[in-house]
C-alpha positions as CSV (number, residue, x, y, z in Angstrom):
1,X,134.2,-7.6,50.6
2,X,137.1,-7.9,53.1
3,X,137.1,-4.4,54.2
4,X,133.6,-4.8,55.4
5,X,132.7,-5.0,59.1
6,X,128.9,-6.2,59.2
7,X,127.8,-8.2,55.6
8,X,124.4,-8.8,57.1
9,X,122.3,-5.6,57.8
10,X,119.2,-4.8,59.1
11,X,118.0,-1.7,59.4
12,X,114.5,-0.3,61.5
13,X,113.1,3.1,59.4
14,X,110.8,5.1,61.4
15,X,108.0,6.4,58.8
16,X,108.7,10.0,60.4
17,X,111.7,9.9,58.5
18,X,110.1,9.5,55.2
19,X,108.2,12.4,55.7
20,X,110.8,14.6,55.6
21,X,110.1,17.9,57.1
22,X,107.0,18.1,56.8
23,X,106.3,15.7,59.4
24,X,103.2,13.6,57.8
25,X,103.2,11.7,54.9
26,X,105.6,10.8,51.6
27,X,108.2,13.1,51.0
28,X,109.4,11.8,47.4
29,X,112.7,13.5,47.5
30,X,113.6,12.0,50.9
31,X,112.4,8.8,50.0
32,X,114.8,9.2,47.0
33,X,117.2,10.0,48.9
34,X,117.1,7.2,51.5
35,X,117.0,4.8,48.1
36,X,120.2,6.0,46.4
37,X,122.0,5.4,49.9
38,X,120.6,1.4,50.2
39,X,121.6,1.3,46.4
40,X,125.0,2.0,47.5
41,X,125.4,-0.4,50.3
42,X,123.8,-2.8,48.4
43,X,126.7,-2.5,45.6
44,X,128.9,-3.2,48.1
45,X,127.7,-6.6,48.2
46,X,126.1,-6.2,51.8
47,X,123.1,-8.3,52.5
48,X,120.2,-5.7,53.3
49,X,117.1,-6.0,54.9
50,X,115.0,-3.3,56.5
51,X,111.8,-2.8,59.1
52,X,109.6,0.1,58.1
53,X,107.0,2.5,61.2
54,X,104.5,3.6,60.0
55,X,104.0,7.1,62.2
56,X,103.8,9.5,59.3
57,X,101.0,8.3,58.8
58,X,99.1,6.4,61.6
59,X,100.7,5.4,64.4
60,X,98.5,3.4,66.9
61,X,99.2,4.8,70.2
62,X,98.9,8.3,68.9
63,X,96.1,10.8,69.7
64,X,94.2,10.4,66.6
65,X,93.6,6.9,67.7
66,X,93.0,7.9,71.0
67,X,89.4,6.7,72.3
68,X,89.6,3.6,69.5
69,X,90.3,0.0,70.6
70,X,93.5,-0.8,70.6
71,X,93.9,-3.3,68.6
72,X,92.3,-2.0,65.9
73,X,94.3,1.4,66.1
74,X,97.7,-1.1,66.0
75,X,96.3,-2.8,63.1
76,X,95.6,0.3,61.4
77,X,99.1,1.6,62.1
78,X,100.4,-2.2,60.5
79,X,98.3,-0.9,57.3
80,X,100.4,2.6,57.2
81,X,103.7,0.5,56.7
82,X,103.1,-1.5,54.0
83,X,101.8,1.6,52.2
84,X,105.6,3.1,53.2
85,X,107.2,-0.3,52.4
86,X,106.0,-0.5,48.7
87,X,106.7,3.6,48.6
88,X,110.2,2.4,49.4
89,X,110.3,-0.7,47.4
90,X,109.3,1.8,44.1
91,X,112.5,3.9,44.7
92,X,114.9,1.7,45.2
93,X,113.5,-0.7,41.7
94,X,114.2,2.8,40.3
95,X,117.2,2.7,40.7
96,X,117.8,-0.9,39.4
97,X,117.9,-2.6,42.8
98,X,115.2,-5.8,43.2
99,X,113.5,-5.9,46.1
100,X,111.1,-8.1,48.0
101,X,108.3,-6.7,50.6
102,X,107.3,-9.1,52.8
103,X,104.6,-8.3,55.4
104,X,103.1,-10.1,58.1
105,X,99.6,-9.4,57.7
106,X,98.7,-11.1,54.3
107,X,98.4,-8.9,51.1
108,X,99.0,-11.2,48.5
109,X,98.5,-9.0,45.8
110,X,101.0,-6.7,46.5
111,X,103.8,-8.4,48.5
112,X,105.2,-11.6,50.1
113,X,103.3,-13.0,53.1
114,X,106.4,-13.1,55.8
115,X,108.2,-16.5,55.7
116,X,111.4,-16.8,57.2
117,X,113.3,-19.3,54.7
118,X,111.8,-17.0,51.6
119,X,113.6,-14.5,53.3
120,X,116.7,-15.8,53.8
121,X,116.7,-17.0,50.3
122,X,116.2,-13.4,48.6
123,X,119.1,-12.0,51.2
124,X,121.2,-14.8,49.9
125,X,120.1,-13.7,46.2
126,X,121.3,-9.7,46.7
127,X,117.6,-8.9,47.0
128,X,116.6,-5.7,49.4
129,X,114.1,-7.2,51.6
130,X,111.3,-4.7,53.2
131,X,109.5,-6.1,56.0
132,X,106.3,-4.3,56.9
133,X,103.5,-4.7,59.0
134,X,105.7,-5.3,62.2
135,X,105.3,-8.5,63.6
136,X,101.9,-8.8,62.8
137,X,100.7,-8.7,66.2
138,X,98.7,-5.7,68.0
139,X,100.5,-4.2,71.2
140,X,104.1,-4.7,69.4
141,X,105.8,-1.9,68.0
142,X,108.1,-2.2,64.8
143,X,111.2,-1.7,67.1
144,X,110.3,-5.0,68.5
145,X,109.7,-6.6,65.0
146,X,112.8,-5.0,63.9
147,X,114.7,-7.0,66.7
148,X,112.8,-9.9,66.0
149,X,113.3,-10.1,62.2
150,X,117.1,-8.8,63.4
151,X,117.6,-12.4,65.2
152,X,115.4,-14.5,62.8
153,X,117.3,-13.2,59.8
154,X,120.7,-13.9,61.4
155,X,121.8,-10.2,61.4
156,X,125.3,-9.3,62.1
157,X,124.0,-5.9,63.6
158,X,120.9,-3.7,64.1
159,X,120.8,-0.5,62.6
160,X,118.3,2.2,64.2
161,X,118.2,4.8,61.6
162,X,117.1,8.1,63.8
163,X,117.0,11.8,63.3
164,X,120.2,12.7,65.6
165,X,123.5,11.1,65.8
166,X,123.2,8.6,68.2
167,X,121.6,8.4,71.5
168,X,121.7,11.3,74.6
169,X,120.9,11.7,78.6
170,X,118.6,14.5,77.3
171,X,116.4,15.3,74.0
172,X,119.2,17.7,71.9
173,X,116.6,19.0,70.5
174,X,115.7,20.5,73.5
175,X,119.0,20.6,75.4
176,X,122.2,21.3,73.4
177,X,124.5,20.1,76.0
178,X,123.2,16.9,76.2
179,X,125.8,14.6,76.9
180,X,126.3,12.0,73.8
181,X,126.5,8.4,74.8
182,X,129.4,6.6,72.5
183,X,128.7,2.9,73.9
184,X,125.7,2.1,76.3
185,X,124.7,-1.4,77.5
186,X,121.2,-2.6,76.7
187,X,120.9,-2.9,80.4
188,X,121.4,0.9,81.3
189,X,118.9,1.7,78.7
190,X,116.0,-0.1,80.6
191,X,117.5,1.0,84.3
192,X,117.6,4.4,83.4
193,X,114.7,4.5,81.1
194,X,116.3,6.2,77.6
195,X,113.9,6.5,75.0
196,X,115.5,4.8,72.2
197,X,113.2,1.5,71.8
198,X,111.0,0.1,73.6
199,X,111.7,-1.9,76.5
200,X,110.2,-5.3,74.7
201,X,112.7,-4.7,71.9
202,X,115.8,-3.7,74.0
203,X,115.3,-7.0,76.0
204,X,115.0,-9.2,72.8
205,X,118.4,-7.7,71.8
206,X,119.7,-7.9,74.8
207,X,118.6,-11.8,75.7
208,X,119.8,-12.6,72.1
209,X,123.2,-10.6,71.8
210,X,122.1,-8.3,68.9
211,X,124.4,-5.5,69.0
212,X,122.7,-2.4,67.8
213,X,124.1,1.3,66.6
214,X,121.7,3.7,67.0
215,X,123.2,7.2,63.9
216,X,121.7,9.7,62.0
217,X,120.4,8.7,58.6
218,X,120.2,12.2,57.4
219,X,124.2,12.5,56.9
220,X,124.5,11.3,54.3
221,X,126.9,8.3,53.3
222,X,126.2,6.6,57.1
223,X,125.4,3.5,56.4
224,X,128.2,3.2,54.1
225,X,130.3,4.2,57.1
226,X,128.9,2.4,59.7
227,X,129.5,-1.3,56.9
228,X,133.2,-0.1,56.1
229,X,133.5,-0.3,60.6
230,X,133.6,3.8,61.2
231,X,132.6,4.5,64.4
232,X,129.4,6.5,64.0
233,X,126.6,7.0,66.2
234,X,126.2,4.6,69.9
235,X,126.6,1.3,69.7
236,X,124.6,-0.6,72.5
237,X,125.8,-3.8,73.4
């Protein structure tokens, strides 16, 4: 336990990334995946919680919902991350982890309605906690509930779990010399307008002091890494 840099995780899972590939939907194999690596942080005795999106699915400012209300689109999108949080929840009791989803719409009859202290107390049991549904409130994203639930749940960091290693000038999907950044201040995020939250969430983390690492989740071990105090990724700060 010693060795261990951050005891108190949270980390924000887009829902593209549990689509694998494909892009929409539940890949099993990559929601397997993801599983077997909170399974091993977990055994390392680190309190875990995690915010799930729900864009592999529905996401409300997309063009499928474009022409609909918004509020009803965002509510919708709420919807498509408790379906990812009990897909996620299922793997990981698969593996012999307990879990808890709590979401912040109520749907008693599949998980937890969101209370703080409830929370806290499954952390503090070595329970995985999945919080879905954002923060319950249309026109917020689940980056911003992720920071929320971040400073509400006493996080020692903020884990954005992305598809490239950290955050660039440029897309390096679309420009391979990209400069990386290895340390970026919340501050030149929302001057310079990176794309790596939204400008709600970075503020939240930024009036509250949430430091947040921003890695790749598809190498695999990184989270294990990123506990044991390996620099991996951009730390914003």
């Amino acid at each position: 336990m010693n060795q261990l840099k951050y005891k108190r995780i949270l980390i924000k899972v887009s829902g593209e990334i549990l689509s694998g590939k494909g892009g929409f939907g539940i890949h099993s194999p990559t929601v397997s995946g993801l599983a077997e690596e909170l399974v091993e942080v977990h055994r390392l005795k680190v309190q875990l919680a995690l915010v799930v999106g729900g864009g592999n699915i529905f996401r409300g400012t997309s063009e499928e919902a474009e022409g609909m209300d918004r509020a009803s689109s965002d509510y919708m999108g709420m919807l498509a991350t408790c379906i990812n949080a009990l897909a996620l929840q299922d793997a990981v009791e698969k593996k012999g982890v307990e879990t808890r989803v709590q979401t912040a719409l109520p749907i008693s009859e599949v998980a937890e309605p969101y209370i703080r202290r409830k929370a806290l107390r499954h952390l503090s049991k070595h329970r995985i906690v999945i919080f879905a549904a954002g923060t319950g409130n249309p026109y917020f994203t689940t980056d911003t509930a992720a920071a929320l639930r971040a400073m509400e749940m006493d996080m020692d960091i903020l884990l954005k779990a992305t598809k490239v290693d950290g955050v660039y000038e440029e897309d390096p999907e679309k420009n391979k010399n990209s400069k990386k950044y290895d340390k970026l201040k919340y501050i030149d995020i929302l001057n310079k307008g990176i794309k790596i939250m939204d400008s709600t969430a970075v503020s939240l983390c930024m009036d509250n002091q949430m430091p947040l690492i921003a890695f790749n989740l598809r190498k695999k071990g990184s989270i294990v890494r990123i506990v044991k105090g390996e620099k991996l990724g951009t730390i914003i700060y």
